[in-house]
C-alpha positions as CSV (number, residue, x, y, z in Angstrom):
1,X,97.8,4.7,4.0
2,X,99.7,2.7,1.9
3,X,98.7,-0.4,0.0
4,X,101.8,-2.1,-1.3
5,X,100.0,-5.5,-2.6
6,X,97.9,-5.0,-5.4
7,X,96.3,-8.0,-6.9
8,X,93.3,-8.4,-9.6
9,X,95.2,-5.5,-11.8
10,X,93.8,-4.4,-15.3
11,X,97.0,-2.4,-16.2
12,X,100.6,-4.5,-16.7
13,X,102.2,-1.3,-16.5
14,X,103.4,1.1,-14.1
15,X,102.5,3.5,-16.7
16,X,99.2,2.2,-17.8
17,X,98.3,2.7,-14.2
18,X,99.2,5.9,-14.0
19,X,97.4,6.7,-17.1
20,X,94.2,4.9,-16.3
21,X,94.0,5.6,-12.6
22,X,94.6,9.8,-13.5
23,X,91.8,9.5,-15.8
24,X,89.5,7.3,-13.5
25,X,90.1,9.7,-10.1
26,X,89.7,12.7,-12.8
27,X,86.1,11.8,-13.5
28,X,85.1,10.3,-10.4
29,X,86.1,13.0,-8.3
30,X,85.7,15.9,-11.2
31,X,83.2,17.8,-8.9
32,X,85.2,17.9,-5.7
33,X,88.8,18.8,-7.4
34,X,88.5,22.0,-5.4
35,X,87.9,20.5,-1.7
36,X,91.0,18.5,-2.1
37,X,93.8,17.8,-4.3
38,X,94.7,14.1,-5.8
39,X,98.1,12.9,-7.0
40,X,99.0,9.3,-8.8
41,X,102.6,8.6,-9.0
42,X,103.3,12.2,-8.4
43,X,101.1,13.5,-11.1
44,X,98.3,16.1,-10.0
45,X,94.5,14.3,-10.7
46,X,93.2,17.2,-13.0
47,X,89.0,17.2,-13.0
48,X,87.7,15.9,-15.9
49,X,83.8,16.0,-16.5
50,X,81.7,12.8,-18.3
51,X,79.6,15.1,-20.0
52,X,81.9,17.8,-21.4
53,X,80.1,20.2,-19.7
54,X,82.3,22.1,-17.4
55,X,84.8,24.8,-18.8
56,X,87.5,24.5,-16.1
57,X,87.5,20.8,-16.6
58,X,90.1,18.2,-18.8
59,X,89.8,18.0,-22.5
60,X,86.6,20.8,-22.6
61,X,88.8,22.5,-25.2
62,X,90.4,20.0,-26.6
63,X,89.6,21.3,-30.2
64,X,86.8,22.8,-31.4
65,X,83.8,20.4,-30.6
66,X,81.5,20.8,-28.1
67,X,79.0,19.5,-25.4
68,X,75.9,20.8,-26.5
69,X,73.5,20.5,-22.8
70,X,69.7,20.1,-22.3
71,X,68.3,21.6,-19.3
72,X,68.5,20.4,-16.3
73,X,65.9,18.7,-14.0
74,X,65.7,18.7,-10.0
75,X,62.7,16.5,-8.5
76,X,62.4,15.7,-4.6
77,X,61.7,11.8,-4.2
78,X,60.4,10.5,-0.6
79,X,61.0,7.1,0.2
80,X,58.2,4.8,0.3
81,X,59.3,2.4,3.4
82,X,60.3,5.9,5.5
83,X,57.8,8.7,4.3
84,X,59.7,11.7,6.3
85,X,62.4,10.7,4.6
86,X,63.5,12.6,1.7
87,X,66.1,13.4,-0.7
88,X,67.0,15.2,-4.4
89,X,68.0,13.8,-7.6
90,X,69.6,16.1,-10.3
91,X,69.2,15.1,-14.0
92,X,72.1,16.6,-16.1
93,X,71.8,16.0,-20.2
94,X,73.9,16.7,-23.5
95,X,74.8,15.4,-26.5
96,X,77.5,15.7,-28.1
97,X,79.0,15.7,-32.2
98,X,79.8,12.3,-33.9
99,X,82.9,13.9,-34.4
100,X,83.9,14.5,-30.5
101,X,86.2,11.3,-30.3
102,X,87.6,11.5,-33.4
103,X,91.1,13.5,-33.7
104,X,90.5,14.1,-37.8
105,X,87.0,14.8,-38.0
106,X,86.2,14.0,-41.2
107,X,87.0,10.2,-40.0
108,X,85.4,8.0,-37.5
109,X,87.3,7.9,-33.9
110,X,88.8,4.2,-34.7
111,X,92.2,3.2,-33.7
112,X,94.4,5.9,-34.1
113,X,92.1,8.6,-34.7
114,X,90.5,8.1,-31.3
115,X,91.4,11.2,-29.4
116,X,92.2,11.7,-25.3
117,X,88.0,12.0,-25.0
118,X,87.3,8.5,-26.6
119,X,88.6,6.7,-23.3
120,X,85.8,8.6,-21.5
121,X,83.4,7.8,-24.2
122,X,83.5,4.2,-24.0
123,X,84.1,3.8,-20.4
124,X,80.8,6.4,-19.0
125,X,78.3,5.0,-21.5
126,X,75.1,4.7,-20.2
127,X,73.4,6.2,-17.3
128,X,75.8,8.1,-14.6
129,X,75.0,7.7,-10.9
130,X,76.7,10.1,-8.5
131,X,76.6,10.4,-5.0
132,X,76.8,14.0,-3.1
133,X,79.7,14.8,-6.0
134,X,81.2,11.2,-6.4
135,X,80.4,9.2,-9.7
136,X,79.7,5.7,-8.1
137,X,77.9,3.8,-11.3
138,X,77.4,3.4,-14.6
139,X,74.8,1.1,-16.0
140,X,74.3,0.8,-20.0
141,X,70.9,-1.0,-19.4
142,X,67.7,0.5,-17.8
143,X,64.2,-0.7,-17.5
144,X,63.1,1.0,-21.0
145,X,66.2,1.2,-23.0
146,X,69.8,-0.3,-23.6
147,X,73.1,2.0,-24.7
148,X,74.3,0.9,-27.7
149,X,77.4,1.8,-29.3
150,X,76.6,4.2,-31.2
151,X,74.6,6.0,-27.6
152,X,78.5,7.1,-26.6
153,X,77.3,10.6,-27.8
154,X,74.6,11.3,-25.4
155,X,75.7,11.7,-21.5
156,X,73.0,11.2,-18.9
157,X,73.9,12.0,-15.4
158,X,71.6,11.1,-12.0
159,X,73.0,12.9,-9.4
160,X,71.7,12.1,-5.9
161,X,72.1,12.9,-2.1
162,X,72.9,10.5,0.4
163,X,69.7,10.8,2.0
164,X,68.5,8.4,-0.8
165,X,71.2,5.9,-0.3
166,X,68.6,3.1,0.4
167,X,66.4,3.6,-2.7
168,X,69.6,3.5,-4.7
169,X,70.6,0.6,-3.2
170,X,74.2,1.7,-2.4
171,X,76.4,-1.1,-1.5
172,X,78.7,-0.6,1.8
173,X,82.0,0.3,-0.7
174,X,79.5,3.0,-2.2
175,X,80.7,2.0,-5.7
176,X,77.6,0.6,-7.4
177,X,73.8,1.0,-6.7
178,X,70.8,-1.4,-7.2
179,X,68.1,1.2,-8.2
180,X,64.7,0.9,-6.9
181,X,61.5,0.7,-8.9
182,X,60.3,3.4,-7.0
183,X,63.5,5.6,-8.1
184,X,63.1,4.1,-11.8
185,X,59.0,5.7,-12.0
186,X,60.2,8.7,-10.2
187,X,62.9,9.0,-13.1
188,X,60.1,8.0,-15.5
189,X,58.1,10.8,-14.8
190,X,60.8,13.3,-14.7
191,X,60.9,12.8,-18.5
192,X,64.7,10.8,-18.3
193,X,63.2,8.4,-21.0
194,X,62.0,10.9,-23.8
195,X,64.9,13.3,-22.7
196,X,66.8,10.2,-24.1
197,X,65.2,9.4,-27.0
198,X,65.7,13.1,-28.1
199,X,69.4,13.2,-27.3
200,X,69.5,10.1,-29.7
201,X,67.4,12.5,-32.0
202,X,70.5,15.1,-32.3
203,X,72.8,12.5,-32.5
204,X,71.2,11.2,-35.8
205,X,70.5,14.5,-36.7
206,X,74.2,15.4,-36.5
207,X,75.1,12.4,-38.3
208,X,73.4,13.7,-41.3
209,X,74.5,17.2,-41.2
210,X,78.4,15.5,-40.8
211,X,77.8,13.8,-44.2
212,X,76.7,17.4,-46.0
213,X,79.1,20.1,-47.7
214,X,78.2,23.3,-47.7
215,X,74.6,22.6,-46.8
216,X,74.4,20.3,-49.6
217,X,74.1,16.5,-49.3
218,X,76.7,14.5,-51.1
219,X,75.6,12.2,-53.6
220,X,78.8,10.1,-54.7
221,X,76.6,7.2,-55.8
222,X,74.5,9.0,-57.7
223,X,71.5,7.8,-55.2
224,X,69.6,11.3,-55.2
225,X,69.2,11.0,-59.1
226,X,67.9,7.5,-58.7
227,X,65.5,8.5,-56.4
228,X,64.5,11.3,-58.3
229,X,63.7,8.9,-61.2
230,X,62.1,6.5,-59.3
231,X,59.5,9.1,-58.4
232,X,58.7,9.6,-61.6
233,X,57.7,5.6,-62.6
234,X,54.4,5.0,-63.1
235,X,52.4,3.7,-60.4
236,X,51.1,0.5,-62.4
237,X,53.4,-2.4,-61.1
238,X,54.7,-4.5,-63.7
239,X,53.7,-8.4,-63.8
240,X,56.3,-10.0,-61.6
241,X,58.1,-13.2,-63.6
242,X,60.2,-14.0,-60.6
243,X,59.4,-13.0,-57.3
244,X,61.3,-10.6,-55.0
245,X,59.7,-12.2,-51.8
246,X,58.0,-15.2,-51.1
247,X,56.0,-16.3,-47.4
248,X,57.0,-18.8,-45.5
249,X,54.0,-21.7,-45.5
250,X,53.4,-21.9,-41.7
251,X,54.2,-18.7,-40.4
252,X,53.4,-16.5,-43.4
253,X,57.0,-14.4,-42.3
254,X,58.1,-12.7,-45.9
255,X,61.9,-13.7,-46.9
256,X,63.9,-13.3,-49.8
257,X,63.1,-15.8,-52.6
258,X,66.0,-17.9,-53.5
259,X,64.9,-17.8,-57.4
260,X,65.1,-13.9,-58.1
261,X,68.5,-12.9,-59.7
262,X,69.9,-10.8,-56.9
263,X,69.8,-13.5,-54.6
264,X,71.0,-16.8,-56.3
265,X,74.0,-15.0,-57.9
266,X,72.7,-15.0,-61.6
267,X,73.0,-11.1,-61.3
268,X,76.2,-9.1,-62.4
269,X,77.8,-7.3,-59.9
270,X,77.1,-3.8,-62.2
271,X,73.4,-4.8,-61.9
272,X,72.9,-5.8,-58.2
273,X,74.8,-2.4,-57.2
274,X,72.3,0.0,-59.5
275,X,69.5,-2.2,-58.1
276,X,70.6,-2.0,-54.6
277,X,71.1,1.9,-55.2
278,X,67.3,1.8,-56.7
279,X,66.2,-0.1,-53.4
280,X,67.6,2.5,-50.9
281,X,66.3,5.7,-52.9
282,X,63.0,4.2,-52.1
283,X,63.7,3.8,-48.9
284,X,64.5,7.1,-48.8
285,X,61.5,8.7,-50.3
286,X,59.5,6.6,-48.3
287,X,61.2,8.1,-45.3
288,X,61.1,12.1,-46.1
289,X,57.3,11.8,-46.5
290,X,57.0,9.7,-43.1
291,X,56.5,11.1,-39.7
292,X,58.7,11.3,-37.0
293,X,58.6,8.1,-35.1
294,X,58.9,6.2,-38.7
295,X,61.7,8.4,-40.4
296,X,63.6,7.8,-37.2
297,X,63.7,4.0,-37.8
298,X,64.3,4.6,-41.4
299,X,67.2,6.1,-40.7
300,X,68.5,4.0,-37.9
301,X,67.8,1.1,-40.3
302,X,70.3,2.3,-43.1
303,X,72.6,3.6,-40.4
304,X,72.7,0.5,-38.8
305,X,73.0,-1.6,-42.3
306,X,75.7,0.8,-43.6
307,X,77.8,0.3,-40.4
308,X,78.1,-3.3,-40.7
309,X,78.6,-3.3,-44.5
310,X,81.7,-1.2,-43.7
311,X,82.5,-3.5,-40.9
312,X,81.8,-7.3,-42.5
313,X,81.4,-7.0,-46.0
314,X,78.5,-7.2,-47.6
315,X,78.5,-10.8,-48.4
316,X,78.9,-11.6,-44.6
317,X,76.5,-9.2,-43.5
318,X,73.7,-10.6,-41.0
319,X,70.3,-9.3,-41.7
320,X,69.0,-6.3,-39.7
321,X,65.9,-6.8,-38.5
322,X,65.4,-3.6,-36.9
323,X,66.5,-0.2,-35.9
324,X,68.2,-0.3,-33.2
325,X,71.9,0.7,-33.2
326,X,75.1,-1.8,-33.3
């Protein structure tokens, strides 16, 4: 078959085409690249795999980063409407090092220094659905979390047999599903949310390990020292001439107050940047003698806040009221 019209076009390029459509078949048939062969514009569709797992597959030695895997899960699922009807879903995991996209590692895959993985990266992020070998799906929100950004480095995959097409709410094209809420608690109790949430974990964990030289954190602020210091002030708290915070009348929500130095501009620049390196040694002590849970939104806090420092500026910076990622 031939289709020689081709309207609604993403590509303006025969090459783009080529490029994008070589990539596209390579992940969405990756598992069935030895039933059948696949050519584009007389180039052979080589397999590549979303989650880096597979050795035979494109870019898995790309350089010398890897897909680090979790173990995977099999659970049988019966459907409620049909109870002799049943079918298998296959949960594949990994994470992978903040580094993976990037071409020089040292620096942040941006522009440039995005290598041939990044494509992959940012076009399979969230949760991969595939059909008897056929990716189908990919949907970045889920009925307990939402992929951010900086999720690109954790791959989820929920393989499935056909058998189950009707929970999964296949459409007739079999390009997208509608997932059912029996499929979403069946998921639930496989453990797909906490396997998440610990993928995440390794990510972070990464992060902070990236940062270090020879096991060693770097310090080029000085911020360790600070900290260091800051343990050793007494625990009496001075009397406060000008408040730091201040409550809101009605709602009682703390906010900056307008009157303290750092906040109305009456501060040097010299003086708001040791006060501001003060503020997140304390942060950070706070953190290290936290559990889990807590030093886990610690850390997403200033990773979040550092990201769009680097990104805006810190006079343009929007508050972050949380920890969750960009």
């Amino acid at each position: 078959m031939v289709i020689e019209k081709l309207d609604r076009l993403d590509w303006a390029t025969t090459l783009g085409m080529r490029i994008n459509l070589v990539r596209h078949f390579g992940v969405t048939y990756h598992k069935l690249a030895k039933e059948t062969a696949i050519h584009v514009d007389g180039h052979r569709v080589l397999p590549i795999d979303p989650l880096f797992l597979t050795p035979e597959c494109e870019f898995f030695l790309l350089d010398e980063d890897r897909a680090q895997s979790l173990d995977r899960i099999d659970i049988k699922v019966r459907n409620p409407a049909a109870p002799g009807q049943e079918g298998q879903i296959s949960l594949r995991y990994a994470w992978l090092p903040p580094s993976f996209g990037a071409i020089d590692k040292t620096r942040d895959a941006v522009g440039l220094n995005a290598n041939a993985r990044f494509p992959i990266l940012k076009d399979y992020h969230g949760l991969i659905f595939s059909r008897n070998g056929r990716i189908i799906d990919v949907q970045s929100r889920v009925p307990w979390t939402v992929f951010i950004n900086n999720d690109r480095y954790i791959r989820v995959e929920v393989e499935f047999s056909a058998s189950l097409d009707e929970m999964f709410g296949v459409t007739t094209t079999k390009q997208q599903v509608s997932v059912s809420t029996a499929v979403w608690h069946a998921l639930r109790e496989a453990g797909l949310p906490k396997a998440i949430e610990q993928l995440r974990g390794k990510v972070r964990s990464a992060k902070l390990e990236r940062r270090s030289v020879g096991g060693q954190r770097q310090d080029p602020t000085g911020l360790e020292e600070i900290s260091k210091r800051l343990v050793q002030v007494p625990s009496h708290r001075p009397v406060r001439t000008v408040p730091l915070l201040t409550r809101d009348g009605v709602s009682l929500d703390l906010r900056p107050s307008d009157r303290h130095p750092l906040f109305n501009g009456t501060a040097s620049k010299i003086e708001t940047s040791r006060a501001l390196r003060a503020l997140v040694g304390q942060i950070i002590n706070r953190a290290s003698s936290s559990g889990g849970r807590r030093r886990s939104d610690y850390e997403c806090l200033l990773e979040d806040w550092s990201d769009v420092l680097t990104r805006t500026g810190i006079t343009d910076a929007p508050q972050i009221l949380g920890s969750t990622d960009e």
